[in-house]
C-alpha positions as CSV (number, residue, x, y, z in Angstrom):
1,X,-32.3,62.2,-12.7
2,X,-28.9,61.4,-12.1
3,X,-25.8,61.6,-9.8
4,X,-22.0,62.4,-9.5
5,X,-20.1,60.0,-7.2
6,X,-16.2,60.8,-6.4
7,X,-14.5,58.3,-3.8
8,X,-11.9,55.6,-3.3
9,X,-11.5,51.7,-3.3
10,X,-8.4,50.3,-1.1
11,X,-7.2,46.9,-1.6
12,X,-4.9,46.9,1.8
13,X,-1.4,45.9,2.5
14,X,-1.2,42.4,1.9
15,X,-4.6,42.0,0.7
16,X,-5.8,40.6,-2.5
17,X,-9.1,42.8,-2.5
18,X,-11.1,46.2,-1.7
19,X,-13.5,47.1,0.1
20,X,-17.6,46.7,-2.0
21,X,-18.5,50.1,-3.8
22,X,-22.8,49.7,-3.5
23,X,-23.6,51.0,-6.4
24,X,-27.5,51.7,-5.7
25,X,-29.2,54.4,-4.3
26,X,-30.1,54.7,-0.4
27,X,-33.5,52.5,-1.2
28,X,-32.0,50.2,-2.8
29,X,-33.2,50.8,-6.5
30,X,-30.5,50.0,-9.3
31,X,-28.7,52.9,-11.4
32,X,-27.0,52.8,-14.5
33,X,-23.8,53.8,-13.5
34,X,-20.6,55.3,-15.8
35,X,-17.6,55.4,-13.7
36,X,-13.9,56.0,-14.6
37,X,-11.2,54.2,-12.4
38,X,-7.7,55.2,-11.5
39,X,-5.3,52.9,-10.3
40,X,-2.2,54.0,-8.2
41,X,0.9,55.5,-10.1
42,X,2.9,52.0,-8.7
43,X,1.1,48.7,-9.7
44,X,3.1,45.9,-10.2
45,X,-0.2,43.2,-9.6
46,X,-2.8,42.7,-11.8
47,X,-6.6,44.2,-10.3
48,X,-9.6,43.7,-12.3
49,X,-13.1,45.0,-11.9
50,X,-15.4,42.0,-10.0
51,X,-19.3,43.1,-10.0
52,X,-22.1,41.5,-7.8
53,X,-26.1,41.9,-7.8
54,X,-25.8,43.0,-4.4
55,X,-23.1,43.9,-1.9
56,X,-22.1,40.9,0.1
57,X,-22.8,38.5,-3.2
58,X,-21.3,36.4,-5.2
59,X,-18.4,38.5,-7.4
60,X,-17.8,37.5,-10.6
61,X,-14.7,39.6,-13.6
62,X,-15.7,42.4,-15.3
63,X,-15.0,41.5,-19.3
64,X,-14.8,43.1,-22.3
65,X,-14.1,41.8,-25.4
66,X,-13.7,38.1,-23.6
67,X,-10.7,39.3,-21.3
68,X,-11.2,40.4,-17.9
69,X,-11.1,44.2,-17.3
70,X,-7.4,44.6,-15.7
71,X,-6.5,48.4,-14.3
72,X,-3.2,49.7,-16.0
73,X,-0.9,52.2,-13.1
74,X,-1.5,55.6,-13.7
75,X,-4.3,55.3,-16.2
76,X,-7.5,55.9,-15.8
77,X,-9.9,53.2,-17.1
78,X,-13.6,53.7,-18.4
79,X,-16.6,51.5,-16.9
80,X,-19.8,52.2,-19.0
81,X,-23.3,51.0,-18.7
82,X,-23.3,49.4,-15.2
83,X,-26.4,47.6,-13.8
84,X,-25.5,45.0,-11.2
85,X,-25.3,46.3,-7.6
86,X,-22.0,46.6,-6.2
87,X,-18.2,46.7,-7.4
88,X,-14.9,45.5,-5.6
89,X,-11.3,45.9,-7.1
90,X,-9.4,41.9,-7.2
91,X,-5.8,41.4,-7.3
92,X,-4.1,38.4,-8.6
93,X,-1.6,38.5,-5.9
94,X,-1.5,40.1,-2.5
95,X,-0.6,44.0,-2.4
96,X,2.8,44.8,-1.1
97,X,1.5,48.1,0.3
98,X,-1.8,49.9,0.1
99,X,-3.2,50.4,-3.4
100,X,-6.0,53.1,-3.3
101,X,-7.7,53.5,-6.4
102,X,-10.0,56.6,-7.4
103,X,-13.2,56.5,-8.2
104,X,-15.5,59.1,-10.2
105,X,-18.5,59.0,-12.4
106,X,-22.3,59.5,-12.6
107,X,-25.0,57.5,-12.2
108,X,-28.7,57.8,-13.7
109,X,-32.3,56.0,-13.0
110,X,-32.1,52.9,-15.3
């Protein structure tokens, strides 16, 4: 069985991170989630991908290749094979204005 998710993440105006995306179903169970990320056309910070178990946990970077997954303007940036709980966008600075960032992907029992 699986799911198609489409919403946003905002890291607000002098903020340094976004809301939590749960990323599990309404009881709680754990999908395997593929999502694709799109970062505004203007981004002069860097914003990675942080991932907890759970929302409200402890967030740790997103890596790949041992470097931190960063989000490039106007691109849109694959996240495969996810299995923790919940996702929130990180800058490295705080946001001059609102950065709103677009989320889509689907999600399937692990």
């Amino acid at each position: 069985m699986s799911a198609w998710y489409s919403g946003t993440l905002t890291i607000a105006a002098l903020a340094t991170e976004s809301e939590e995306l749960d990323l599990t179903d309404s009881g709680g169970s754990r999908w395997k989630k593929n999502l694709g990320i799109r970062a505004p056309a203007t981004l002069p910070e860097t914003v990675t991908v942080h991932l907890a178990e759970a929302t409200g946990g402890t967030y740790a970077a997103l890596q790949s290749g041992g470097g931190d997954i960063t989000l490039p303007a106007n691109r849109w940036t694959n996240v495969a094979d996810l299995t923790e709980g919940a996702m929130k966008l990180v800058a490295g600075s705080p946001v001059a204005v609102a950065r709103v960032f677009t989320i889509r992907g689907a999600m399937a029992k692990k």
